[in-house]
N, C-alpha and C positions, 0 to 999 in steps of 0.2 A: 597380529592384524594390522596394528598402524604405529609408528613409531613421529614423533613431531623432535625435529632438530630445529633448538633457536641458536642464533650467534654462526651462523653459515659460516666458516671462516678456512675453509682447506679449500685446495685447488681441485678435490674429487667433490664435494660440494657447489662450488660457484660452478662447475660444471657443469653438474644437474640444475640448476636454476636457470644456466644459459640453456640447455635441451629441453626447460619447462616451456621458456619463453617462448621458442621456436614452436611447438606444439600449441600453443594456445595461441598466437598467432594464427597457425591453421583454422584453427577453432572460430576466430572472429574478432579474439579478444586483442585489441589494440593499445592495452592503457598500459602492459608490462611489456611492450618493446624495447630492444637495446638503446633506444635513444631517449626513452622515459626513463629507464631504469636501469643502472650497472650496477651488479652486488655488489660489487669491488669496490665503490667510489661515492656508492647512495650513502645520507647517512641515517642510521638507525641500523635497527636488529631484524636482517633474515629470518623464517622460519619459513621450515621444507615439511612439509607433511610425506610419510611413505603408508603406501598400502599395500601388504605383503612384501615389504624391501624395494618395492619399486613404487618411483618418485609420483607422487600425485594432486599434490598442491603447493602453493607457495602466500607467504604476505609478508609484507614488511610492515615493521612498527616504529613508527619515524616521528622523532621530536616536531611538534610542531611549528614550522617556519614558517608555515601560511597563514597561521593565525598571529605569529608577532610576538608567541610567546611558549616558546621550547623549552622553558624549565619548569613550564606547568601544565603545558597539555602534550600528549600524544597520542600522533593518528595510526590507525591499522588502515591500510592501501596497500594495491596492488595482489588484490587476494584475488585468486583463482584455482580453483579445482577443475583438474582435466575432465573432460564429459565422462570418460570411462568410469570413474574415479564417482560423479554423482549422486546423490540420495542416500550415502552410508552414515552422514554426519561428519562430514570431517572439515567441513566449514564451522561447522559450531564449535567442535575439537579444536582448532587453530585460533578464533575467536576467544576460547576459555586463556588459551592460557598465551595469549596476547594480553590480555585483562590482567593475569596474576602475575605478568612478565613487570608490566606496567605500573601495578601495586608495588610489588618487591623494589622496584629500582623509583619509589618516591614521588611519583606522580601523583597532581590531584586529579586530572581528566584527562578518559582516555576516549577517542572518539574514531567514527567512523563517518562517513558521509557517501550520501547517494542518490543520484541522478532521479530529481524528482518525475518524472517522465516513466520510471520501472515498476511501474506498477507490483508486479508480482514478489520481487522481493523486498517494496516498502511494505507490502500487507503483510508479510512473515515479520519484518524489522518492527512493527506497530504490532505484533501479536492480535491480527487480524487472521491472520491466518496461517497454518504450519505444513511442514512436507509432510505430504502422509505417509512417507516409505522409512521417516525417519525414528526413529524411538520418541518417541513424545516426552519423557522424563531428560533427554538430552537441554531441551528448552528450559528448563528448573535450576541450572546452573549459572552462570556469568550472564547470559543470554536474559535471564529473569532481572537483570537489574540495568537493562539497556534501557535508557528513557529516549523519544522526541524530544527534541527545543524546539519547540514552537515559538521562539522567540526571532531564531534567524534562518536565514538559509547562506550556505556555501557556495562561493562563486572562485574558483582558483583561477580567473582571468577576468578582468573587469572589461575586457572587448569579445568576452565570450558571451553566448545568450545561457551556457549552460548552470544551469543550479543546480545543488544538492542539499537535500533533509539531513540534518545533522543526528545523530542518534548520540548520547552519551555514556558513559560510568560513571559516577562520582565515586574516585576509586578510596578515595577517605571516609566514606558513608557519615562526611560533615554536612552537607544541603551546603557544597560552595557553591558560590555564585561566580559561575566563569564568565570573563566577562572579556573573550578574543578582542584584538588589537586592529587586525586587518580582514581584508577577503572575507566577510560579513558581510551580507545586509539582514540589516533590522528590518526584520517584516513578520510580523506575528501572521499566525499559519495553523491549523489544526493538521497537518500532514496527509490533506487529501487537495494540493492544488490542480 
């Protein structure tokens, strides 16, 4: 059914990532364009999701340079599953072991961020609310230890208006206290702005 490749590193691979990109461009999605994102050059860890052998998602798991502090936190971006490809779970599947990729390789925080503005998948991200097409025990995994910081929001351009809710892991289950360098604002938030 679904096969998950991290470390993309063959030229039949980056291949598929460049025919993902093109496709979800179709789709609407603007944020993995060749001039956001080149496999080949980004840095961090590819992961290609396949659904029955053929390609149906992608993310990257990228030390964090936005925040100032890459040898302690890192971000999951540029995740996208093809519409075809929707409601089987395989964004949660990409998310798990993003997480455990992250754990293994020594990080204390692994993080996600999202456009406060999305309403629908901040209510799943806040376990307000869940896909209903998906397995419901799928959310009991990695997914179960995603927290809100309601501390700050994410701003990846300081002449941008856009923000994002920061979701995280504490992938040492020590209660650290992460405490980002940059592209932060301090704005305590309940995760309904």
């Amino acid at each position: 059914m679904y096969q998950i490749i991290d470390n993309v590193k063959s030229l039949e691979l980056e291949t598929a990532i460049d025919l993902l990109q093109e496709n979800a461009l179709k789709e609407g999605n603007t944020s993995i364009t060749p001039d956001k994102y080149d496999v080949r050059t980004t840095p961090g860890i590819p992961f290609l999701i396949l659904w029955n052998n053929k390609v149906a998602g992608m993310c990257s798991l990228e030390p964090s340079i936005y925040t100032g502090d890459p040898d302690v936190a890192v971000r999951a971006c540029r995740h996208h599953v093809l519409k075809e490809y929707r409601n089987k779970g395989l964004g949660i599947l990409l998310f798990d072991a993003m997480v455990t990729r992250a754990r293994k390789d020594g990080y204390k925080i692994f993080y996600i961020t999202q456009d406060i503005n999305n309403k629908p998948l901040n209510a799943v991200y806040q376990r307000r609310k869940k896909v209903p097409q998906i397995n419901q025990s799928m959310y009991d995994n990695e997914m179960a230890n995603l927290k809100l910081d309601k501390r700050i929001l994410f701003q990846v351009d300081p002449n941008s208006d856009l923000l994002q809710y920061v979701y995280y892991v504490d992938l040492q289950n020590e209660n650290y206290n992460w405490q980002p360098k940059q592209n932060m604002i301090w704005r305590n938030h309940n995760g309904k702005l």
